[in-house]
N, C-alpha and C positions, 0 to 999 in steps of 0.2 A: 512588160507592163510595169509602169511606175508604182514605188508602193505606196499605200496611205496612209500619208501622214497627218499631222495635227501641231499646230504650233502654240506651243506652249515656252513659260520661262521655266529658267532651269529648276525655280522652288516649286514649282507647280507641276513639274515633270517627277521632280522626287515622291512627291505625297501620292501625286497622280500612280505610280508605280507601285510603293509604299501598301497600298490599298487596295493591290489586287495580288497582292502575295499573300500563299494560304498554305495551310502545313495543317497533312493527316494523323489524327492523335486518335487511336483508338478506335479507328474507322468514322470517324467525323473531322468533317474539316472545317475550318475556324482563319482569321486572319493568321497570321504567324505575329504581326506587332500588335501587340496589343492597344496601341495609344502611345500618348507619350507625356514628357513632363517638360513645361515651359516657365522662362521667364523672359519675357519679350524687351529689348531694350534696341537703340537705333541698326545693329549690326544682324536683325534677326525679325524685328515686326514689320517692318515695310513689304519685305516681298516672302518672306516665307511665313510669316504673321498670317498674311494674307489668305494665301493659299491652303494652311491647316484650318482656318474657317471653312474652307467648302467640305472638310470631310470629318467636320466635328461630332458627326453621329457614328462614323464609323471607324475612326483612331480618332479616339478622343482624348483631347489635351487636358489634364492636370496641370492645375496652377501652383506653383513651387513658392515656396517661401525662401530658398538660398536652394543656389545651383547643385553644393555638395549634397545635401540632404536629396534631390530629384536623382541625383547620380547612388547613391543610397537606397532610394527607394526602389528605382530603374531594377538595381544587384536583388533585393528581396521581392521585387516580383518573378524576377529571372528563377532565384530556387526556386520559390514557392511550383512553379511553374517546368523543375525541374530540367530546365535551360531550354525546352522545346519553344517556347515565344517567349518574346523580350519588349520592352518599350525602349523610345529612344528620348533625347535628354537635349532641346535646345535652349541655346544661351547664345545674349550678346557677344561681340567683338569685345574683349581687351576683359576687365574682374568679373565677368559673368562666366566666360567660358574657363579663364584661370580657377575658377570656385571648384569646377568639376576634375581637375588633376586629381585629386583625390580619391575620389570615389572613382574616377577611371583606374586608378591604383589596384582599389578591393577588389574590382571587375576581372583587371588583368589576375593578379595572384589568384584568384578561386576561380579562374576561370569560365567567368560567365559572360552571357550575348548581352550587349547593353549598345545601341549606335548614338553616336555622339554627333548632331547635326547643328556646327558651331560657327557664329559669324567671323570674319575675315578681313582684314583691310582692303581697300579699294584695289583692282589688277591693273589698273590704268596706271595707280599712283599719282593722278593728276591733285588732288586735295592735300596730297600729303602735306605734312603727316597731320592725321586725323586724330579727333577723340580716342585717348586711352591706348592710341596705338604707339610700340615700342619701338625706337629706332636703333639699329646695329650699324654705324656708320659704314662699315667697308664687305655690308652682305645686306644688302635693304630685301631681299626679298626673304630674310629670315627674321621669322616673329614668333609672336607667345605660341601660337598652337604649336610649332617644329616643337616644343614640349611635349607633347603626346605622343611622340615617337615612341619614348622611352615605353611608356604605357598603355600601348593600344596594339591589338594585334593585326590590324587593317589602317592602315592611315593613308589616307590623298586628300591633296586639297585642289579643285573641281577649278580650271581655268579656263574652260570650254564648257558650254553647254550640251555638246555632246558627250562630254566626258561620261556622264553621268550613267549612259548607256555600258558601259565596261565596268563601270567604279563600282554602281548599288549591289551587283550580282557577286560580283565578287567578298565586298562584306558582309552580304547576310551569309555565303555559303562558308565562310571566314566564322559568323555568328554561329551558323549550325553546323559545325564540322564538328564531328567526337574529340580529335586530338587537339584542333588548335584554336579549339573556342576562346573566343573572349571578344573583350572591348573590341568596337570598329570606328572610328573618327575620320569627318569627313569637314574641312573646313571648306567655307563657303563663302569668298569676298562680296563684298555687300553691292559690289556690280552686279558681279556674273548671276548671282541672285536673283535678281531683273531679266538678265538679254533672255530672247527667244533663242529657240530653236527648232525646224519640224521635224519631229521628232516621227519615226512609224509608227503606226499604231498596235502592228504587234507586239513593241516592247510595252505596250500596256494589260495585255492580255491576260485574264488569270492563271496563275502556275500556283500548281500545288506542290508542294517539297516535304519533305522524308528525309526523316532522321537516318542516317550509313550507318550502317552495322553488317558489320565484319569479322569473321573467323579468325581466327590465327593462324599462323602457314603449320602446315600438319608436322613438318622439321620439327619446328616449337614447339609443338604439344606435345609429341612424341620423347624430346630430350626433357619436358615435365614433370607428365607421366613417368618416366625410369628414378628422375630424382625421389619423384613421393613416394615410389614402389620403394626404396628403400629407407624411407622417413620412421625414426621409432617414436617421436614428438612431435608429428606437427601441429602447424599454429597457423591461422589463415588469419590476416589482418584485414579487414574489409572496410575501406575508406568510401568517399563519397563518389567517385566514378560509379559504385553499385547503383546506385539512387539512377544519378546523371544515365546511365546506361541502360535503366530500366531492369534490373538484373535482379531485386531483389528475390525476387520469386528464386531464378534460378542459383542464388549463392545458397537460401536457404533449403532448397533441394538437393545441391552438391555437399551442403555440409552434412545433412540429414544423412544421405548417402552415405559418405566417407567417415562419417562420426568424429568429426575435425570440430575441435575445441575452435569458434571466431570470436575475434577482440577487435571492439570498434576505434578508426582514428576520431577526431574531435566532427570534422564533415562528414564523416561517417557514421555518430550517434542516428538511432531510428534505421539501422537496416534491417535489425532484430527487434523483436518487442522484447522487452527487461526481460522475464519469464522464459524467454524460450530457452528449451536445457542445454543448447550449444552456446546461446551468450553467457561469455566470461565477465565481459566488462570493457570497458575502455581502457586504453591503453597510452601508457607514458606519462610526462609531466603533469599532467591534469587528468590523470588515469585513476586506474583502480589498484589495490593490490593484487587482487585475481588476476586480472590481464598480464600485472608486469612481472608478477613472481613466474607463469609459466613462459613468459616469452622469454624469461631469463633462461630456461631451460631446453627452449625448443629446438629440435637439429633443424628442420625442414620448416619456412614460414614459406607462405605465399602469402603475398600482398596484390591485395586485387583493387584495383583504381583507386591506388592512391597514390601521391607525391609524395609521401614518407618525411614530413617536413621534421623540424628537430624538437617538436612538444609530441609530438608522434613516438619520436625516436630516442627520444633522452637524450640530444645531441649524440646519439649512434653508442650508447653505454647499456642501451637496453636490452641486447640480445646476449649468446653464450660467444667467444669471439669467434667459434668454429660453423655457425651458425649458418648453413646454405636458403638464397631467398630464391624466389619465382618472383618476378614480378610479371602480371597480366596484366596491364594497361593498354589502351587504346593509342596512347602517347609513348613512342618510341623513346620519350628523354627519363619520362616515370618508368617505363618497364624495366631499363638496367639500370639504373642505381646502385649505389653499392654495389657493383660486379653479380649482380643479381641476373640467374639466367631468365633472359627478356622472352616474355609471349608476347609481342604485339598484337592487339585483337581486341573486338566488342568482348567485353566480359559475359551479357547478356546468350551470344553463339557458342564461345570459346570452355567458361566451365563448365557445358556437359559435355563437352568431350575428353574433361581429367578425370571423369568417375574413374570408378573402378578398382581401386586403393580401401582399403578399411583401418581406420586408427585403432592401435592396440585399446583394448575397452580400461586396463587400468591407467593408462596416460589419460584420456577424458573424463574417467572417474574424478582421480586429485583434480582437474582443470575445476571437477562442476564442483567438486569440495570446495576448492578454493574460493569462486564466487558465491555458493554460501554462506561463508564466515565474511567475503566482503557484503552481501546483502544484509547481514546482522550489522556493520556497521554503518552502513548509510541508515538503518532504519533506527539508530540511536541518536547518529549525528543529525537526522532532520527534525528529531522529536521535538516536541515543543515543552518544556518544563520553568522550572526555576533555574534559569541561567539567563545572560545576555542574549537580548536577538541575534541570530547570527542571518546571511545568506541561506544556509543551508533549512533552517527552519521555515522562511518564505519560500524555499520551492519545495520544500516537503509539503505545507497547508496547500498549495496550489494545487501542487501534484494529486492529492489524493481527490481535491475538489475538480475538478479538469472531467472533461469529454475526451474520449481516448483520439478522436480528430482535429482537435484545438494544436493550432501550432504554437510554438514558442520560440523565442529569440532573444538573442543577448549576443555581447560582442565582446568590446574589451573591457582593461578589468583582472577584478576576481572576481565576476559571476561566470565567467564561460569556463571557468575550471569549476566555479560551485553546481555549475549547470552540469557541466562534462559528467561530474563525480556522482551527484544525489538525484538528477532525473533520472524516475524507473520512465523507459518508452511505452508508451501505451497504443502506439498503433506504430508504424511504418512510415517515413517522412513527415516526423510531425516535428523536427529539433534541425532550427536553422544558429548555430553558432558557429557564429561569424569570427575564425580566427585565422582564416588565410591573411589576410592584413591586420588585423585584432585593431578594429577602427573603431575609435571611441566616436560617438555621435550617431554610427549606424543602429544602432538599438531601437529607436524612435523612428526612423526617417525609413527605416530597410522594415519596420512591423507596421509602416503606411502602406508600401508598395506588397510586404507581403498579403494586407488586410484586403488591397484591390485583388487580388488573385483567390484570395480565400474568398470572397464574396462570386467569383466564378468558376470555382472549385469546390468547393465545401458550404453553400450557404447557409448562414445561421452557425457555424464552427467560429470559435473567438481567435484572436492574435492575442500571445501575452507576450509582453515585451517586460524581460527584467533588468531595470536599468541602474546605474550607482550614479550617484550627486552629481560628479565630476563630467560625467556624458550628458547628464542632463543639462549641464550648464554649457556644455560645449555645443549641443544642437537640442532643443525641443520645440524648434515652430510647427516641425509636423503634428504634430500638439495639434493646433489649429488647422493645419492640412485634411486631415482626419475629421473632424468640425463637418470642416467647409462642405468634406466632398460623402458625408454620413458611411466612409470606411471605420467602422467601429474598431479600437483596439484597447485593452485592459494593458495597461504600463504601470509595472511595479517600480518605484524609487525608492530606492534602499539607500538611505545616506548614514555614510560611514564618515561626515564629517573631512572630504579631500579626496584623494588620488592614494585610497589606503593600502591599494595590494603594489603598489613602487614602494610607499612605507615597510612596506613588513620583507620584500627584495632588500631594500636598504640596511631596514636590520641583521636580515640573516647574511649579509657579507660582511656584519659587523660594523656597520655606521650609526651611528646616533642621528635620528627622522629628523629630518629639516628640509625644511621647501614643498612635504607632499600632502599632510595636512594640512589642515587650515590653521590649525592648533598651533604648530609647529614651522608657519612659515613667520622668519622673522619682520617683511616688510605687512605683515597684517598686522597692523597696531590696533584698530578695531574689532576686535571678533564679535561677529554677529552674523545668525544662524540664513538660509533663506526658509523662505514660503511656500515651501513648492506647492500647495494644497491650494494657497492661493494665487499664485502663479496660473497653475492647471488652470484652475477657475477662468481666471482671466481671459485664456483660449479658447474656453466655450466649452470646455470637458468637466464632467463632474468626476469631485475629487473629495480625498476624504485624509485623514492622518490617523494611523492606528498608532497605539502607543505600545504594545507589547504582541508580541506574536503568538499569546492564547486568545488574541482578539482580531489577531487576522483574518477567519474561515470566514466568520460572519462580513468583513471586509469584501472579500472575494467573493459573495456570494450574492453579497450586492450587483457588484462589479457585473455579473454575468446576467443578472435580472438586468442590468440598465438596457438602453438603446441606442446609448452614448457612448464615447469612447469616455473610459472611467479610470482615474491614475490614483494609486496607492502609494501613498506615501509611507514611512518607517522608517525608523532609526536604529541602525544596526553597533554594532559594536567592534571597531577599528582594529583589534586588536584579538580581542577572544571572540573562541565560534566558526573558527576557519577549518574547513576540511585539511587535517592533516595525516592522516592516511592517503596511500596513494601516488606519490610522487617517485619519480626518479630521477637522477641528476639530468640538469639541465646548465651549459653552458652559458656563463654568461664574464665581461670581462672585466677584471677586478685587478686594482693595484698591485702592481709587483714592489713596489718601492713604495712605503708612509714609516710615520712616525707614531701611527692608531694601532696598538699593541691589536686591539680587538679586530679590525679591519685586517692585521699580518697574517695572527692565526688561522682566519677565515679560509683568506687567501691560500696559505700550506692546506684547510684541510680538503676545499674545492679543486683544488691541483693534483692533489691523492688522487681523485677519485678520474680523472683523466687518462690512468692507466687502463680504466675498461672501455675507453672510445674507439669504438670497431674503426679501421684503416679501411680507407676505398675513396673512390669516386663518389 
C-alpha cells in the first residue's frame, strides 16, 4: 500500500516538521523550539516568510533588530532554558546571515542548540550572480554560508526537497545531544525554498524526545573511585555541564556525602547557593582567593562538566604540579584533558556512583576558612561608602535588592569577573555569564532571549543585564526588541568612559592606555560623553541616571516596580574600584623585544611566573 503523502515546498515542509517536535521536561511535554527570531529580506520572506506565518501561534517568530543580536538572543534563551529547547534564527542571503557568524561563534564555544535557517543563492544559478552574492571564480558553488563550517556543529545546505527528511533529524538530535550540542546551520537556496515535494505524512507526526543520559562504563568509575580512595585534598571543580545535565541536585548530594570542598568555573556560577558550607568560591582568573588558594593545594581534583578553559585554569598554573584530575564529562574531548583520568558519562547517573570516600574534616575545615575570609572581602569590596563607584558596588546594591529567582547576565568586559567575583548566588541557575566567547553585545541581546524564557519559566522573576558603555554601544536595539515584544529586562550601564578593563590589561604589561579609553584615544579630538538615559528613552524603555551609588537601591527599586524594561545608568570609575583580590596568572602575549623599559620588566616578571604552567594535553 502506497504511503500518504502531502505535498508541500520544502519551507513549508521545515516549519510543517519544526511544529510537531516536542520534548518531555519534567513530565510535561511542550514544543522543543520555542519560536524563533527573524529578519526577513529577499533570500528568506518569499517562501519561508510565507510559511512561518501559518504557525505563528505556535513558533512564534520575534522580530530582530540585527541578525547578531537574534543569534544572541537565540544562545540566552538556550541557557535560560538549560539547552533542553532552543529557537532558531532566520536571515536573508548575503549580510543578513553574515551578521549571525558571530553569535554562531558564542553558540558553538558554550555549546548551546541554536538552528540557523539561512538563505542561499539560487541552485540553478541561472540569475547569477544575484544580490549580495559572492563569487569564487574557480569554485562557484562555494559561498558566504561554507563559513559556518567552522562554527556549527551540524551544517548542510538542502539541494533537494527531500533532503530535508535526513537533514532536520539529524540537527535537532545534533541540538540535543549531551556531548555534541551546539549550533546547527542549514542553508536554504532561495529555489529550492519554493520547489515541492510529497513528502509522507508520517515524517510530520508528533515525536516526543528526551534528553540521553548516560552512566559511565563501570571500568571508569571504578579506576575513580581507587584514585579518590587515596585523595588527602580533594577539590571538585563543578563547571556548567552540572546545570546542562540536570545534576545539581546530585553534585550537591555527592559533595554533601564525601565532604568535598567544590569551586565553581565562570558557567558554573549558581550550582551552589553562596551559603552552602561546601562552596568555596569560584575559581581562577576571575576567581576568588578561597577557591585558588586550595586548588593550589589539592592532590585529587575532579572536574565535573567542564572544558577547563584557561580563566578556569590560570592558563594551567592553578594547580600543585603533581596534582591528579578526574574528569567526568559527558564529552569524551572535556573528560581527559590534561592527562586527566576520563569518566565519560551524564554527571547527573555517574556521581552517585563515586560516593563512598570521605574528605579528611581538617582539609575542608581550612577550605570553609578560607571562603570566610574571602566572604569578608567581597562584603567590603561591594560596600557602598565614600570612594568612587566601582562595578563591584552596583552588584552588591543589586544583589542584596534581587528575588533569589531573578536571573542575571553580563558577558565581556570587566563585569563578568566583577560578576564572577562579588555575586553571592541566591538560588540555583540564576547567573548566565557569558565567557565561553566573552561577546561584547550579548549583554542586551542574550538578557532579550533570556527575558522570553524567564517569562515561561519563572513569570514575574526580573532579567538583570549588567552592561559597560562599550557593549552598549556596540549592540543595544534589543533595547527596543524588549519594547516591542513586553519581555521586560532591568539593564544596568555602568560607563567607565571606553573599553576600561583592555585599559587596565594594557597597563599591567606596562603600556601607557591609548586607543581604549575615550580619553585616551588619540583620533577623539572631540570628547563628548553619550546619553544613554536618553538614548534608553528613545527605545521606549524607562531610564534614569544615578549619579553615586548610595543612590542606586532606590534606582533599582524603581527598576523592579516598573512594567517596563528599565535601564540604569552610572558612572563608574575607570581605574579605581576593581576587584583585586582573586586572580591567578593568566597568559597572555607580550613583547619579547621593546625599547618600553616598563613593558621589558613586565614581560621578565609575567615569564617568571610560567614556570608553574602544569605540562599536558
Amino acid at each position: 500500500m502506497a504511503k500518504e503523502t502531502v505535498t508541500l515546498t520544502t519551507a513549508q515542509a521545515i516549519v510543517r516538521w519544526l511544529d510537531a517536535q516536542m520534548i518531555e521536561i519534567d513530565g510535561e511535554e511542550m514544543r522543543v523550539c520555542g519560536g524563533g527570531f527573524g529578519i526577513f529580506g529577499h533570500g528568506n520572506v518569499t517562501c519561508l516568510g510565507e510559511a512561518l506565518q501559518d504557525v505563528k501561534d505556535t513558533l512564534p517568530l520575534f522580530r530582530g533588530q540585527n541578525e547578531q543580536g537574534m543569534g544572541f538572543a537565540a544562545a540566552g534563551y538556550a541557557k535560560a532554558w538549560l539547552r533542553r529547547r532552543f529557537m532558531f534564527c532566520t536571515a536573508s542571503a548575503g549580510p543578513g546571515t553574515a551578521n549571525l557568524l558571530t553569535s554562531a561563534a558564542l553558540a558553538h564555544a558554550n555549546r548551546l542548540p541554536v538552528l540557523m535557517l539561512c538563505g542561499d543563492t539560487f541552485l540553478t544559478r541561472l540569475p547569477d550572480p544575484v544580490l549580495q552574492q559572492l563569487e569564487h571564480f574557480g569554485n562557484p558553488a562555494f559561498g558566504l554560508n561554507d563559513g559556518f563550517k567552522a562554527v556549527s556543529r551540524f551544517w548542510d545546505r538542502i539541494t533537494h526537497p527531500a533532503q530535508i527528511i535526513q537533514s532536520l533529524p539529524l540537527a535537532l538530535s545534533t541540538m540535543l545531544d549531551p556531548a555534541d550540542c551546539g549550533p546547527a546551520f542549514i542553508a536554504l537556496p532561495q529555489d529550492v525554498q519554493g520547489w515541492t515535494y510529497d513528502y509522507p505524512l508520517s515524517f510530520f507526526e508528533k515525536r516526543v524526545h528526551r534528553i540521553r543520559s548516560q552512566a559511565a562504563d563501570p571500568a571508569e568509575i571504578a579506576d575513580a573511585k581507587a584514585l579518590l580512595a587515596g585523595a588527602e585534598r580533594p577539590m571538585i571543580i563543578a563547571g556548567g555541564g552540572v546545570q546542562y545535565g540536570d545534576a545539581v541536585a546530585e553534585l550537591t548530594a555527592f559533595a554533601e556525602a564525601s565532604n568535598i570542598p567544590v569551586v565553581e568555573t565562570i558557567a558554573g556560577r549558581a550550582n551552589l547557593v553562596h551559603d552552602h558550607p561546601l562552596n568555596i568560591g569560584p575559581l581562577g582568573v576571575t576567581g576568588s582567593d578561597s577557591a585558588n588558594n586550595i586548588a593550589k593545594k589539592a592532590d585529587v581534583i575532579l572536574a565535573v562538566g567542564t572544558r577547563l578553559q584557561d580563566f578556569t585554569t590560570g592558563s594551567w598554573t592553578a594547580f600543585a604540579p603533581d596534582a591528579k584530575f578526574i574528569g567526568l564529562n559527558v564529552g569524551r574531548h572535556d573528560a581527559g584533558k590534561h592527562m586527566a583520568l576520563a569518566v565519560v558519562g551524564d554527571c547527573k547517573q555517574t556521581l552517585p556512583m563515586l560516593t563512598g570516600y570521605q574528605a579528611p574534616a581538617d582539609w575542608t575545615a581550612k577550605a570553609q576558612a578560607e571562603r570566610k575570609a574571602w566572604d569578608a572581602y567581597v562584603a567590603d569590596n561591594t560596600r557602598v561608602g565614600n570612594r568612587p563607584n566601582s562595578y563591584a558596588q552596583a552588584i552588591g546594591v543589586v544583589n542584596d535588592l534581587c528575588h533569589a529567582e531573578d536571573r542575571v547576565v553580563a558577558a565581556a568586559g570587566g563585569l563578568p569577573a566583577e560578576v564572577t567575583a562579588n555575586w553571592k548566588t541566591l538560588s540555583t541557575g540564576s547567573v548566565d555569564v557569558e565567557f565561553g566567547f566573552s561577546c561584547m553585545g550579548y549583554e542586551i541581546a542574550g538578557a532579550w532571549g533570556a527575558a522570553i524564557a524567564q517569562a515561561q519559566l519563572k513569570p514575574g522573576r526580573e532579567v538583570i543585564s549588567f552592561c559597560g558603555d562599550g557593549s552598549y554601544l556596540l549592540m543595544n536595539s534589543d533595547i527596543y526588541s524588549s519594547v516591542l515584544t513586553q519581555k521586560k529586562m532591568i539593564v544596568m550601564v555602568l560607563d567607565n568612559g571606553g573599553f576600561a578593563v583592555i585599559n587596565k590589561l594594557q597597563n599591567n604589561v606596562g603600556q601607557e592606555s591609548f586607543n581604549n579609553l575615550i580619553a585616551d584615544t588619540p583620533t577623539a579630538t572631540h570628547q563628548v560623553g553619550v546619553d544613554f538615559e536618553a538614548h534608553a528613552r528613545a527605545m521606549g524603555a524607562e531610564a534614569e541616571t544615578v549619579e553615586h551609588a548610595k543612590d542606586l537601591g532606590d534606582a533599582v527599586k524603581r527598576a523592579f516596580e516598573a512594567d517596563q524594561t528599565y535601564v540604569i545608568v552610572m558612572k563608574v570609575d575607570p581605574y579605581e574600584g576593581w576587584t583585586t583580590e582573586g586572580h591567578t596568572w593568566w597568559e597572555v602575549g607580550t613583547p619579547h623585544v621593546t625599547d618600553k623599559a616598563s613593558v621589558r620588566e613586565k614581560h621578565e616578571e609575567i615569564e617568571a611566573e610560567r614556570a608553574n604552567q602544569r605540562r599536558g594535553v
